[in-house]
Each structure stands twice: as C-alpha cells, then as structure tokens.
C-alpha positions as CSV (number, residue, x, y, z in Angstrom):
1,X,54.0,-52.7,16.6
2,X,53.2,-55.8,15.0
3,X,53.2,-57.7,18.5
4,X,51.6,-54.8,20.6
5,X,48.2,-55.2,17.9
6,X,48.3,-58.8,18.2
7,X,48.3,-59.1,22.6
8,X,45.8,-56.2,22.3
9,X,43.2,-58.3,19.9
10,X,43.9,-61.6,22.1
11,X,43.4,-59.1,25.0
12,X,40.0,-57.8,23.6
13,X,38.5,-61.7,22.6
14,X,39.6,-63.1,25.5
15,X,37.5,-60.5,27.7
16,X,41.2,-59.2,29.9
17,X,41.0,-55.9,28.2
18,X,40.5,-52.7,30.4
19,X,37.7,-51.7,27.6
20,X,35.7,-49.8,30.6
21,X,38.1,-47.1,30.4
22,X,38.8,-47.1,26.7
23,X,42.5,-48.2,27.4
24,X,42.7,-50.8,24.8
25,X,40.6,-48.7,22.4
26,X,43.2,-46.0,23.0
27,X,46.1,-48.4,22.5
28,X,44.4,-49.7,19.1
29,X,44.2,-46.3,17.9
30,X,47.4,-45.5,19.2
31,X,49.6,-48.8,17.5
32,X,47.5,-48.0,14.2
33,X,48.4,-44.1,14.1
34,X,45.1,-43.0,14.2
35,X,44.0,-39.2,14.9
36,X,40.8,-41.0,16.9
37,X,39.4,-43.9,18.8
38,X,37.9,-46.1,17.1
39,X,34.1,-46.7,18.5
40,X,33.3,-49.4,16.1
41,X,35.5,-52.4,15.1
42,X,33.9,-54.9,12.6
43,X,35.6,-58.2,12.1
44,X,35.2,-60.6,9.3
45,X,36.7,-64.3,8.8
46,X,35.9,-67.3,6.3
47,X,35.1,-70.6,7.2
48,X,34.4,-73.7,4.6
49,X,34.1,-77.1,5.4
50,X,36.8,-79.3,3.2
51,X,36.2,-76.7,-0.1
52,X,32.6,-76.5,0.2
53,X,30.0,-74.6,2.1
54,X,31.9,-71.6,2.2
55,X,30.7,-68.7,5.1
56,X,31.7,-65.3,6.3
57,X,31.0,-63.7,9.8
58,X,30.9,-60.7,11.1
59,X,31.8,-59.7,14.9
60,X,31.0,-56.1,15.8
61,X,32.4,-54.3,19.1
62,X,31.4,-51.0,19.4
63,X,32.8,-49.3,22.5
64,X,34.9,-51.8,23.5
65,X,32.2,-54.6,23.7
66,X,30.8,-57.0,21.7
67,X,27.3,-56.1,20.0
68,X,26.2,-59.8,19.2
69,X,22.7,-58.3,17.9
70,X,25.2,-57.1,15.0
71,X,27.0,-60.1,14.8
72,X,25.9,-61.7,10.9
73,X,26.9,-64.8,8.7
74,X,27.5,-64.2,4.9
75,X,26.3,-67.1,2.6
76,X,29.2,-66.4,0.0
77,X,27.5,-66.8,-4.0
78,X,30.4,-66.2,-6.3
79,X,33.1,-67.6,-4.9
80,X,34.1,-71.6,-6.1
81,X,36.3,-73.3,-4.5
82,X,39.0,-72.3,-1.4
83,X,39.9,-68.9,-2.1
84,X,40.1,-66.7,1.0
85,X,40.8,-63.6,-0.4
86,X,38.2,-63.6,-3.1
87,X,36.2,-64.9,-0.6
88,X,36.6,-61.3,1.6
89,X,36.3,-59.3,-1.8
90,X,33.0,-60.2,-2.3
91,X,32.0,-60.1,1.4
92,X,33.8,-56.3,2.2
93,X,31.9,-55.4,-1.1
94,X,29.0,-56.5,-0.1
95,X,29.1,-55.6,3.7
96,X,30.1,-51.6,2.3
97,X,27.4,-51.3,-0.5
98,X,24.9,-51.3,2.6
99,X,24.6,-47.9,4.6
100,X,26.9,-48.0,7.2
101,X,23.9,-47.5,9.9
102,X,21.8,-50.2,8.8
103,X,23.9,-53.2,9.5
C-alpha cells in the first residue's frame, strides 16, 4: 500500500496523473480505505535555512488540481530551533483553528 500512495503522489506532482477522470483521486481514497473521494487535499512541509528562518507551506488540490490562489506560507512564531514535528504542531493548529472555508 505503502508503494501504491507514494507512485500516486509523485504521479499527482509531477502532472502524469489521469486527475480529469478522478482515477487517481479514486485510487487515493481507495489505498487510504476511505468511504469517499477526497475533493480537497491540503499539503504542508517545513523549510529552514541552516536552523533559522523557519517556514511552512501549504499546497492545495482540490479536484485533482492544484488551487495556487490557496497555496500560503506560515511564518512559524513558537518554534526555536530545528524541530519538524513541533514545527507541524503549531502549523496544523493553526491552519484548523481557522474555518475550514476561509483558507
């Protein structure tokens, strides 16, 4: 399953997925057992720069495509230091204290 998530993601960023006809979106939902397909995937990762200036963004696909006017950068405030997954904590709880519509 593992490998099937991971072709399907390269699939989806590299632009070779068959997202017109909700294949890969059916094959997500399908490899992560869920009872729906998903129409909105938000993706997070942290970048830093040698320990310092530390950043989150967002991608956003919604669909099957990307939806850059969602796509946002987190300025991260509590976190010192290299710590990845504190660096998510704060950036999930801030991302889901928002209404879901609004961002």
């Amino acid at each position: 399953k593992q490998a099937a998530l991971e072709r399907a993601i390269k699939d989806e960023v590299r632009g070779t997925a068959t997202s017109l006809d909700g294949t890969a979106a059916k094959e997500l939902a399908s490899l992560l057992e869920l009872d729906t397909v998903p129409q909105r995937i938000e993706c997070f990762d942290i970048s830093h720069t040698q320990g310092k200036a530390s950043v989150a963004s967002r991608v956003v696909f919604i669909d099957g495509k990307p939806a850059k006017h969602l796509y946002r950068t987190f300025n991260l405030k509590t976190v010192q230091g290299v710590d990845d997954y504190a660096s998510l904590e704060e950036v999930l709880e801030r991302r889901f204290r928002r209404s879901w519509g609004a961002c």
